[in-house]
C-alpha positions in Angstrom: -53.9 0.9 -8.0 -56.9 -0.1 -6.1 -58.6 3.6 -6.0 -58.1 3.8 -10.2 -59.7 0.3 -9.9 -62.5 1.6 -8.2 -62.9 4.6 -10.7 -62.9 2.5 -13.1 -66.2 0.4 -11.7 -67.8 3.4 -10.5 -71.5 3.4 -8.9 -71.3 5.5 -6.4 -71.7 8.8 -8.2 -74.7 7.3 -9.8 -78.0 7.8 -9.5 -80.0 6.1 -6.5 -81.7 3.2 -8.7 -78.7 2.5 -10.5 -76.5 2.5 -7.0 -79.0 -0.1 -6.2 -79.0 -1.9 -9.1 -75.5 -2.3 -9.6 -75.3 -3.7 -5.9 -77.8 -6.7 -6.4 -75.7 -7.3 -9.2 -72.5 -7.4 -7.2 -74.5 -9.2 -5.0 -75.3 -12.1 -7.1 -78.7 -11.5 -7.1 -79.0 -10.3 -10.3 -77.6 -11.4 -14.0 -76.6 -8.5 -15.7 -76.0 -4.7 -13.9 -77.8 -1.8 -15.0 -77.4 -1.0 -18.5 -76.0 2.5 -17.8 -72.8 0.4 -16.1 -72.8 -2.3 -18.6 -68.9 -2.5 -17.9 -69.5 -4.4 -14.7 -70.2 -7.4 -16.1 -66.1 -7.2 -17.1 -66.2 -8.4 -12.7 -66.4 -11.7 -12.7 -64.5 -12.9 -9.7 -66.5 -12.7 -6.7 -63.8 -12.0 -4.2 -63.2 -8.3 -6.7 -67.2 -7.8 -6.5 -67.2 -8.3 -2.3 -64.6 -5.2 -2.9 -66.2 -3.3 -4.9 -68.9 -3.2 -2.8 -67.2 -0.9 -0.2 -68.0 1.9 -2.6 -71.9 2.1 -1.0 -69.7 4.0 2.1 -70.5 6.9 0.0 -74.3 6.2 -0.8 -77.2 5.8 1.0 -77.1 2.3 0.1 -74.9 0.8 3.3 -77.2 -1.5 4.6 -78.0 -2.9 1.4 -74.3 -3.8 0.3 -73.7 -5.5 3.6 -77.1 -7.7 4.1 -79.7 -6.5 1.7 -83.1 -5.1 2.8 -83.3 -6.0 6.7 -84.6 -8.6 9.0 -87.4 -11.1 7.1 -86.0 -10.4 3.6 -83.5 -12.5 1.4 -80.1 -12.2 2.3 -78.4 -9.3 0.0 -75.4 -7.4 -0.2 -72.2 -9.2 0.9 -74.3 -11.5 3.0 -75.8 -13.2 -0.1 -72.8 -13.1 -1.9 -70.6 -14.9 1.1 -73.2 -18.1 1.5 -73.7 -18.5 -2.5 -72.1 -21.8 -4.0 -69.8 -19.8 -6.2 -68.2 -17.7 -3.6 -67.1 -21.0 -1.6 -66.0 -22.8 -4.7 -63.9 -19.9 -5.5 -62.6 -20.3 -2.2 -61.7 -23.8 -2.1 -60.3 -23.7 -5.7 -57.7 -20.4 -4.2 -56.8 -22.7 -1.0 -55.9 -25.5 -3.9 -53.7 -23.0 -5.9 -51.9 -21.9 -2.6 -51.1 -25.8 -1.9 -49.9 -26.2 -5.0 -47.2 -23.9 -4.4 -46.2 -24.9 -1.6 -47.8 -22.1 1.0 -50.3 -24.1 2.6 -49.9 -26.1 5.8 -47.2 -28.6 5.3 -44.6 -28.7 8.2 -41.0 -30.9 6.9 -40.2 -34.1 8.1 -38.5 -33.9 11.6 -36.2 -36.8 10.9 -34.3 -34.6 8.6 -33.6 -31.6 11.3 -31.4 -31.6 14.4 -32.3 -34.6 16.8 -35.5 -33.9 19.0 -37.2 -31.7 16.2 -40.7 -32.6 16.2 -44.3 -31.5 14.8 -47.9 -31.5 15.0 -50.9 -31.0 12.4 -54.4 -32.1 12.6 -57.3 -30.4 11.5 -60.2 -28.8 14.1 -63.2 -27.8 13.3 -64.8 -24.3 14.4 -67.0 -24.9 17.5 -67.8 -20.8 17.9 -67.1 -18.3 14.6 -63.4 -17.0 14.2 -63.2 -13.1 14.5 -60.2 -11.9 13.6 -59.3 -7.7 11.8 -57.9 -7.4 8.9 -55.8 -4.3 7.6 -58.0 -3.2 5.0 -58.5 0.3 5.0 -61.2 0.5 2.6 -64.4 -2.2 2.9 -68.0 -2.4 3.2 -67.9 -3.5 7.1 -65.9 -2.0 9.2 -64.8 -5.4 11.1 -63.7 -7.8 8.2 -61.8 -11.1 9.0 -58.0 -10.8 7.8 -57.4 -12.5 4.6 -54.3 -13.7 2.7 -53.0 -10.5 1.0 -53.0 -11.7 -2.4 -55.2 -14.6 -2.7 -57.8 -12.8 0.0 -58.8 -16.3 1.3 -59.2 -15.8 4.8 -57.0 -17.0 7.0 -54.8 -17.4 10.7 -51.6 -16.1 9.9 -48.5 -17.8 11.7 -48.1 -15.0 13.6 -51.6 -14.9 15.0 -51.1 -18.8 16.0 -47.8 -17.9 18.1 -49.6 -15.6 20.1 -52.5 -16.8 20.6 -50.7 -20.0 22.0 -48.2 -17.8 23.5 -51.1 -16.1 25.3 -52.9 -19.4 26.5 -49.6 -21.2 28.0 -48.9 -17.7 29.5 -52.2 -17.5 31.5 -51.7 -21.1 32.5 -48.3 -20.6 34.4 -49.9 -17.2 35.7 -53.5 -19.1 36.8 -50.5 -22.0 38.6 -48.2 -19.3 40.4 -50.1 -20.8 43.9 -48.7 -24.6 43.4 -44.9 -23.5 42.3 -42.2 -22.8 43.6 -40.2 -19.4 42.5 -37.5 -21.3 41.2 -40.1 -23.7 39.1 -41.8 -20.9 38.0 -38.3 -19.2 36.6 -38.0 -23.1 35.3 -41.3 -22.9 33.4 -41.0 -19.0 32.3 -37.3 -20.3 31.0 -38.8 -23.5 28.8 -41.4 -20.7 27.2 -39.0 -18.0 26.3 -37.2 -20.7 24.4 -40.3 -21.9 22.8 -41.3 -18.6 21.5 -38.5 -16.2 21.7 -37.5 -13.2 24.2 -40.5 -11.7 26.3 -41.2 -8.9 24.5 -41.1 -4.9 27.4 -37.6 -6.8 28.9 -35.7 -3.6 27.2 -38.2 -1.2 28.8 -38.9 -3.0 31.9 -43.4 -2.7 30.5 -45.3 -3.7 32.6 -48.2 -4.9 30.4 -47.8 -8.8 28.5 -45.9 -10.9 28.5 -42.5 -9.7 30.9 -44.7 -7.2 33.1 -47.3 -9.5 33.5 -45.1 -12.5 34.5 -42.7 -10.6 36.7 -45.7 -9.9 38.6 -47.4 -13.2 38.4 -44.2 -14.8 39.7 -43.2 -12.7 42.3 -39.7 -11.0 42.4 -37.9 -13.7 43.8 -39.3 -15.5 40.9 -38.3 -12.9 37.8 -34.5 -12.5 39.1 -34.3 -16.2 39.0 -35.8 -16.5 35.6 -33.5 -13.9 34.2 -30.4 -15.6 36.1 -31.6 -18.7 34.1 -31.9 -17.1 30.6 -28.4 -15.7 31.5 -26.8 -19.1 32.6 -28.1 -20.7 29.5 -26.8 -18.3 27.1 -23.6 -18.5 29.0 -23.7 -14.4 29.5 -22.6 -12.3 32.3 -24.5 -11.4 35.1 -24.0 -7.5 34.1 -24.9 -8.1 30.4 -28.9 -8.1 29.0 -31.1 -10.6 28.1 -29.8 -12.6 25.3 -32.5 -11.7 22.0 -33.4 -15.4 20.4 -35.8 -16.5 18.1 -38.1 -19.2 19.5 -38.4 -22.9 18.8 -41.6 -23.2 17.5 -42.3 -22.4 14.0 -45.9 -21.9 12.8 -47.9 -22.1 9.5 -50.9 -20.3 8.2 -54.3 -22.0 8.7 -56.7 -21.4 5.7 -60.9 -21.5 5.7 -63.2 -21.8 2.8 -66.0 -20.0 4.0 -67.3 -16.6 5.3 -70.5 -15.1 6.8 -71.5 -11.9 8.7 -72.3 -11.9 12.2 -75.0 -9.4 13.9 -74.4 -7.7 17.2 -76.3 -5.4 18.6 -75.0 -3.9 22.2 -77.7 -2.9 24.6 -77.4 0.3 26.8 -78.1 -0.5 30.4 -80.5 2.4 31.0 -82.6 1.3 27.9 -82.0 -2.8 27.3 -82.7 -2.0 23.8 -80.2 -2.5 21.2 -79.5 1.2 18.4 -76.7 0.6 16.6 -76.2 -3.2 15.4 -73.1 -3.9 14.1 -72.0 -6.8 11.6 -68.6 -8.5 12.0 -67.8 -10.8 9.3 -66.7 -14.3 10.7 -65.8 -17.5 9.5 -68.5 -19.2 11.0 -69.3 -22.6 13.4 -68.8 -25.9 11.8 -65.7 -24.8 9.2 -62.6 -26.8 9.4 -58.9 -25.5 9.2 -55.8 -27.0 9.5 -53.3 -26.1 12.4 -49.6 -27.2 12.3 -46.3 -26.0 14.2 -42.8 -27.1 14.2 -40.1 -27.9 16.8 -36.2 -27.3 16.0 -34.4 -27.1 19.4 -32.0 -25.1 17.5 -29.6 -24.2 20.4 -29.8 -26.1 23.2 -28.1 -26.5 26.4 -25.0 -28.2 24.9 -26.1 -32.1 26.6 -25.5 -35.2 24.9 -28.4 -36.1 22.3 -30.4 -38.0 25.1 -30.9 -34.9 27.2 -31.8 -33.0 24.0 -34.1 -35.7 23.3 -35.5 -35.6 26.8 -35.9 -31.6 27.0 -37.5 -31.9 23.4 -40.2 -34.3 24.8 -40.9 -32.0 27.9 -41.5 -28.7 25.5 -43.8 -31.4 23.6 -46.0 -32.2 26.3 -46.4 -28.3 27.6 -47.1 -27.4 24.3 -49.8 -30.2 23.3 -51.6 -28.8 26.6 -50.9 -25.7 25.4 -53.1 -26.0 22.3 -55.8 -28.2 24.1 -56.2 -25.3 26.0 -55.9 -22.3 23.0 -58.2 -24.3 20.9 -61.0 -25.2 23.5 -60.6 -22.9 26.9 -59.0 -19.8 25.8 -59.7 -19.4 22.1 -58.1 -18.2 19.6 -58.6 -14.8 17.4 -60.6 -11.5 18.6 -63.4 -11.3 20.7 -62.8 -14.7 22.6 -63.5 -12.8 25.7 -67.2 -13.2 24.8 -66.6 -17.1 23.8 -65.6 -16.8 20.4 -62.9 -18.5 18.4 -63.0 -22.2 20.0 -62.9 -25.2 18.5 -64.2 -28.6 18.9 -62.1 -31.2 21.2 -62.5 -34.0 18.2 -59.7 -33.5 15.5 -59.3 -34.9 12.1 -55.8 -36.5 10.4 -54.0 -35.7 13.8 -50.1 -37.1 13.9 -47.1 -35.9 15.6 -44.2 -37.3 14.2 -41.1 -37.4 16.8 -38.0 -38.5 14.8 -39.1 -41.7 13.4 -42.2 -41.9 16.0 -45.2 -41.0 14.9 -48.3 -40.6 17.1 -52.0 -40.4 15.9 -55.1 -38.4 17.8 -58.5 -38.5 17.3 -58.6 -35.5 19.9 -56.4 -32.9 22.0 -56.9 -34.5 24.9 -55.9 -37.8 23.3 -52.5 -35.7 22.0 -51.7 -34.6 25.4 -52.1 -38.3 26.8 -50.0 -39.9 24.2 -47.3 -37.3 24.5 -47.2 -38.2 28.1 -46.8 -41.7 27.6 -43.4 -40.8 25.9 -41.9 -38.5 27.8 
């Protein structure tokens, strides 16, 4: 459907002026298109103009579609488009519509699950941009930030959250191997495989994230007792496989109501000057989102409700560090290697409701220390 679209809003087999035309139109820089593709001004949702600006691929007219004329100019191209009123209006009116039915952020009340179910919500604010990659296979950048497939507001997905947090409580057992014990590093490797579900390489025996990388971050003596663990808890033989399970944490998609473009320009170390800049769209610094997960110790050991309780409480307080450290050390999204993707340590609306508890934050930090004054 999409490529008749595009033949049907054709200006890419147009002449040069009109290509151009046609794009500061798209762009919102103009009123009406050129008269010889009257038909465009059928487009008016700006979210269906950003894509049809992909078609410049085939012109001479790249650079224009993406940011308009160069350095010193008015912003063009998607750029203009992106920081105009409209476009974030349009935004924030298509997060509104996904509330209202019921697929934005809104984890259930815990006091109506399984004793020890618990969650967390608050809303962060973007200290660095958010990079993430879509899978778009036809746009005007070649890096564009995923978005919501139908409502193409971008987004985290719930996926992205578990491993990103995944990753960052990962790294912090690995970066604590020195100060544990094998057995308490099994312990800990147990407490996440419950968390988030079975490591994924066990089948294969891979040796890249997260079972590789922890059986050599523990040490052997370590990895047989985390799998003698997983075992004993399932109540499985010591000849059979790791048990497959789904983990305890359930995650919900995080939604942002802006976008921008980001320039970088890699320098070659013989040179120090900068070719071939490339723009990565971004939802940029100072834009809020809404994160939120929840806890349903599902299966458990088989204890009384007290020790569920209690085992509950100690996955709360490894997981509230967990997120102090995705949102603030580690990051979250692509390119966070270079700084990217962090947050600020000051939330808004924060509450983690525990049964009937609930607890209010003004920060991470302030969620890790209340957690721990439960436990």
């Amino acid at each position: 459907m999409k490529y008749e679209f595009h033949a049907l809003y054709d200006f890419a087999s147009a002449e040069s002026l009109v290509q151009q035309e046609t794009i500061a139109f798209l762009s919102g820089l103009e009123a009406r298109p050129p008269k010889a593709l009257s038909r465009f001004l059928e487009v008016g949702d700006q979210v269906v103009r950003a894509g049809l600006l992909a078609q410049a691929l085939a012109t001479p007219h790249k650079e224009l579609a993406r940011v308009g004329r160069g350095p010193g100019r008015k912003p063009g191209g998607l750029l203009s488009l992106y920081r105009s009123k409209e476009y974030r209006r349009l935004l924030e009116s298509r997060i509104k519509t996904l509330s209202s039915l019921g697929l934005a952020t809104s984890p259930p009340d815990p006091a109506a699950f399984p004793p020890g179910s618990w969650n967390v919500q608050f809303t962060f604010t973007l200290q660095k941009p958010y990079f993430s990659r879509d899978d778009t296979d036809f746009y005007v950048l070649e890096n564009p930030v995923k978005k919501e497939w139908a409502f193409k507001v971008p987004y985290v997905a719930p996926t992205q959250w578990k491993g990103a947090l995944r990753a960052a409580m990962v790294r912090r057992l690995a970066d604590g191997k020195e100060s544990l014990e094998p057995s308490e590093f099994a312990r800990r490797r147990l407490c996440l495989s419950l968390l988030f579900g079975g490591e994924k390489g066990e089948e294969v025996e891979d040796l890249v994230i997260p079972a590789g990388y922890l059986d050599r971050a523990g040490g052997a003596e370590a990895a047989r007792l985390y799998r003698k663990m997983m075992k004993k808890y399932f109540h499985g033989r010591d000849d059979e496989d790791l048990p497959h399970l789904a983990g305890r944490l359930h995650f919900y998609p995080t939604y942002f109501d802006r976008l921008d473009l980001e320039l970088i320009n890699p320098h070659p170390r013989d040179t120090g000057a900068g070719e071939r800049p490339v723009y990565f769209e971004c939802v940029p610094a100072g834009v809020e989102g809404t994160f939120a997960l929840f806890y349903v110790p599902f299966e458990s050991s088989g204890g009384s409700e007290a020790e569920i309780r209690k085992e509950a409480l100690e996955d709360l307080q490894m997981v509230a560090e967990g997120i102090r450290l995705m949102m603030t050390v580690y990051g979250f999204g692509a390119r966070t290697s270079s700084g990217f993707g962090a947050a600020e340590e000051r939330v808004k609306n924060g509450l983690c409701r525990i049964g009937d508890l609930e607890l209010e934050f003004c920060s991470l930090s302030e969620l890790v220390k209340e957690v721990g004054k439960n436990d």
